[in-house]
C-alpha positions as CSV (number, residue, x, y, z in Angstrom):
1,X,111.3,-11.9,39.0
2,X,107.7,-11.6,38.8
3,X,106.2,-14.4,36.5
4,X,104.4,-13.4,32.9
5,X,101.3,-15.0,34.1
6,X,101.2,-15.3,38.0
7,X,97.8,-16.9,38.0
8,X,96.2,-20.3,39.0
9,X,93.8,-19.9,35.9
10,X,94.0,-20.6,32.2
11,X,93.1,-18.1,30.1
12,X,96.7,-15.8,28.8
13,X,95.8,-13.0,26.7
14,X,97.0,-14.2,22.8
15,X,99.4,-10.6,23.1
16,X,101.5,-12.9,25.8
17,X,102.8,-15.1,23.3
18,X,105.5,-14.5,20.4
19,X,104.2,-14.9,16.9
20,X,105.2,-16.0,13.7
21,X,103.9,-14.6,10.2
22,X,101.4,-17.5,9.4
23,X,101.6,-19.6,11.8
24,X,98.2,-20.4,13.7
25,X,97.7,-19.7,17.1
26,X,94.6,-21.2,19.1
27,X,92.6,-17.9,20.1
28,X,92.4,-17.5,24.2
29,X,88.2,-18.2,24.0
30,X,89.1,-21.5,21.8
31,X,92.2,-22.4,23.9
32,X,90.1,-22.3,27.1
33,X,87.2,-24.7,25.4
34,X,90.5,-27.2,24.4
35,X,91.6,-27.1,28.2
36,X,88.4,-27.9,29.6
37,X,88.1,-31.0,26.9
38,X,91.2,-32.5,28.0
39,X,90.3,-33.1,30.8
40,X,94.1,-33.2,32.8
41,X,94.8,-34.6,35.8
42,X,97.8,-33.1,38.0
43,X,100.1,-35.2,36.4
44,X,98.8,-35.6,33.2
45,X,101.1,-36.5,29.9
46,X,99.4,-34.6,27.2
47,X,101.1,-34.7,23.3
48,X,100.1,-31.8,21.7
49,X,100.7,-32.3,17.9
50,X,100.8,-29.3,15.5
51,X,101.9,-26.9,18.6
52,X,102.0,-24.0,16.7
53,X,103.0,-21.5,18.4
54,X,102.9,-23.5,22.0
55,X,99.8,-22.1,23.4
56,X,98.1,-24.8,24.5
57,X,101.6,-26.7,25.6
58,X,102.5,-23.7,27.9
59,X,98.9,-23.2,29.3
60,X,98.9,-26.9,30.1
61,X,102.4,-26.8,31.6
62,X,101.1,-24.0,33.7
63,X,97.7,-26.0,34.9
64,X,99.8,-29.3,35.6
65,X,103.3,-28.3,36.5
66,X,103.7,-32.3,37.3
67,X,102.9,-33.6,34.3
68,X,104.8,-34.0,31.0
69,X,103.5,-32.3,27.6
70,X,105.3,-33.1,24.4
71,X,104.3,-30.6,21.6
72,X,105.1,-31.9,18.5
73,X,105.7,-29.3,15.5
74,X,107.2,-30.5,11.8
75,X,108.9,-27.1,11.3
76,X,112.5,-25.9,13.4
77,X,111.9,-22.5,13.0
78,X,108.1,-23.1,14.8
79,X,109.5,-25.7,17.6
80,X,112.2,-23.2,17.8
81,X,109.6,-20.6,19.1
82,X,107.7,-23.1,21.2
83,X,110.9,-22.9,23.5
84,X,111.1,-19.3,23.4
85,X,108.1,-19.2,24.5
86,X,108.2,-21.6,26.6
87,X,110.9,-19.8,28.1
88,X,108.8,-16.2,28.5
89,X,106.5,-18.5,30.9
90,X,109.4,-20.0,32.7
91,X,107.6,-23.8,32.2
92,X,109.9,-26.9,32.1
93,X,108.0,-29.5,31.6
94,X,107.4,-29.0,27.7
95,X,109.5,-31.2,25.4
96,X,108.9,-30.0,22.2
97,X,109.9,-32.7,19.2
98,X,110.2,-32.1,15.7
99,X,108.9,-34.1,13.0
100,X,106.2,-35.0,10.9
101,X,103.4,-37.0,12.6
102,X,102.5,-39.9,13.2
103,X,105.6,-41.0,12.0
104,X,107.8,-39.4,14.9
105,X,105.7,-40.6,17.8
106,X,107.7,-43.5,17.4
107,X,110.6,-42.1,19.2
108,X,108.3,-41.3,22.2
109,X,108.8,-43.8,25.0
110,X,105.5,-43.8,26.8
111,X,101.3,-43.7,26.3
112,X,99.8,-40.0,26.8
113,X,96.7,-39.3,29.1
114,X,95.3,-36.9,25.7
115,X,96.4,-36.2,22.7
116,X,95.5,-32.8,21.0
117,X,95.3,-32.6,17.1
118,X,95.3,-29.3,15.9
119,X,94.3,-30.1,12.7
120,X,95.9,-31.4,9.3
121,X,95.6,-32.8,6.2
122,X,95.7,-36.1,6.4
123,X,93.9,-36.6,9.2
124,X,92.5,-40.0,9.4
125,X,95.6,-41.9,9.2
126,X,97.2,-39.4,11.8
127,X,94.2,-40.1,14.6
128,X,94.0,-44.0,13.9
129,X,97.8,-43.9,14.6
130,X,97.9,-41.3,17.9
131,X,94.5,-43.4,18.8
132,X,96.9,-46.8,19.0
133,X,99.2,-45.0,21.2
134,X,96.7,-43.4,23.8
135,X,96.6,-44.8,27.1
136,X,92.4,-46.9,28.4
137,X,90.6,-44.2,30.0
138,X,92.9,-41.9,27.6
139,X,90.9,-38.4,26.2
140,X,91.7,-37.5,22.5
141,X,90.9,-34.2,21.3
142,X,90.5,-32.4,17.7
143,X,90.1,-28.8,16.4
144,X,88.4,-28.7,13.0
145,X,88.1,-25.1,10.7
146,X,86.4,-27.0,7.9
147,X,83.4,-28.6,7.6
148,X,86.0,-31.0,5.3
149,X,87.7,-31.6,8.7
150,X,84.4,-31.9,10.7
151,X,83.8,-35.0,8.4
152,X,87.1,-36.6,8.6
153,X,87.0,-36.4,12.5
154,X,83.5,-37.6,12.7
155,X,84.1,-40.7,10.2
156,X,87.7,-41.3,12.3
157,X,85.8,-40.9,15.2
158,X,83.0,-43.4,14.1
159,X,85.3,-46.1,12.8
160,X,87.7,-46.0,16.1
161,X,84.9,-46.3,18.2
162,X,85.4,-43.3,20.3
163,X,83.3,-43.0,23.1
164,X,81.6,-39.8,25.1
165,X,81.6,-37.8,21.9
166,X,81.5,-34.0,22.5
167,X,81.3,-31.3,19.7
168,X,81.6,-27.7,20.5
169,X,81.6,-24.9,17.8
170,X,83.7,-22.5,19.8
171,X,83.8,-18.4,18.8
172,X,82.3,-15.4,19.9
173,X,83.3,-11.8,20.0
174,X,86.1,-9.6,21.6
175,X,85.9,-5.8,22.3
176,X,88.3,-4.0,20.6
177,X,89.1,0.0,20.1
178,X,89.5,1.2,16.7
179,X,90.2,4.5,16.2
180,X,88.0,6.8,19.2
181,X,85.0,3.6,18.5
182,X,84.9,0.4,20.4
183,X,83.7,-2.3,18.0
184,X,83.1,-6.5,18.6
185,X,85.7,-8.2,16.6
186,X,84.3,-11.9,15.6
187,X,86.9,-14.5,17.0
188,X,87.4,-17.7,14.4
189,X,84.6,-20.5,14.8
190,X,86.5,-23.5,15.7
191,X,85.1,-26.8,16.1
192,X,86.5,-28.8,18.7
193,X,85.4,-33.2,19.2
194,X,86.1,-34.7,22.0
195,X,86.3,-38.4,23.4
196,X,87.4,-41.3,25.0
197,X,89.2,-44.7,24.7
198,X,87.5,-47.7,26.6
């Protein structure tokens, strides 16, 4: 059977994936600005925590089908379609945990290469913990939708003494037909921070 996305390059339409009401999904423009800042080697070991709805898991599964990912999700019923869709894509190298981080890191046996954030509220003590845990040389990696969020990254950032720095306001426009007109449909401004552990 002919694979959903046959290709060597990121980039899988947002209609690809199954959706939940409400939950977030990282937009294919933003998602391809989050690859490119993680920087993954072949064999990579990336957590992804607050998966959502597996995007960037799967698309990173894809791009480094030696490597591990771990997306990490607090809610069944979202982990639950994290292996569905995991499953549409035909990747086996996603283990998706449930629980609430940092707390459930614990359980994880050994030091990513990155660590996506996808947000949250309490996000200082949740990067000074995943900070502990990533491996020298180690990228971390943070979406913001807030300017409150932009802060608490920076200030983390600052006090952790993250190194190489990058901040990229990721958006744009799509084309999309409404009706008999084709109209530019803004896609969310996400800011994404980016750096390294030395």
């Amino acid at each position: 059977m002919e694979p959903l996305w046959p290709y060597a390059t990121p980039g899988i339409p947002d209609c690809f994936f199954e959706r939940l009401p409400g939950i977030p999904m990282s937009q294919r423009e933003v998602r391809l600005v989050i690859l490119s800042a993680l920087r993954l080697g072949p064999k990579a070991v990336l957590w992804d925590i607050g998966a959502g709805t597996g995007t960037i898991a799967i698309e990173a599964a894809l791009l480094c089908p030696q490597g591990s990912i771990v997306a990490v999700e607090r809610d069944g019923d979202v982990a639950m379609l994290i292996k569905k869709n995991c499953q549409r894509f035909g990747v086996t190298n996603v283990d998706v945990l449930v629980g609430n981080a940092p707390d459930c890191l614990a359980s994880l046996s050994h030091g990513p290469d990155a660590i996506l954030v996808g947000g949250g509220r309490d996000l200082k003590p949740l990067l000074t913990e995943t900070w502990q845990r990533l491996s020298l040389q180690g990228r971390l990696v943070v979406t913001a939708g807030n300017f409150q969020s932009l802060y608490a990254i920076s200030e983390t950032f600052a006090d952790l003494q993250v190194r190489n720095i990058e901040v990229v306001q990721a958006g744009g426009s799509r084309l999309e037909t409404r009706g008999s007109n084709q109209v530019l449909k803004p896609i969310t401004p996400t800011f994404i921070l980016s750096g390294e552990k030395f």
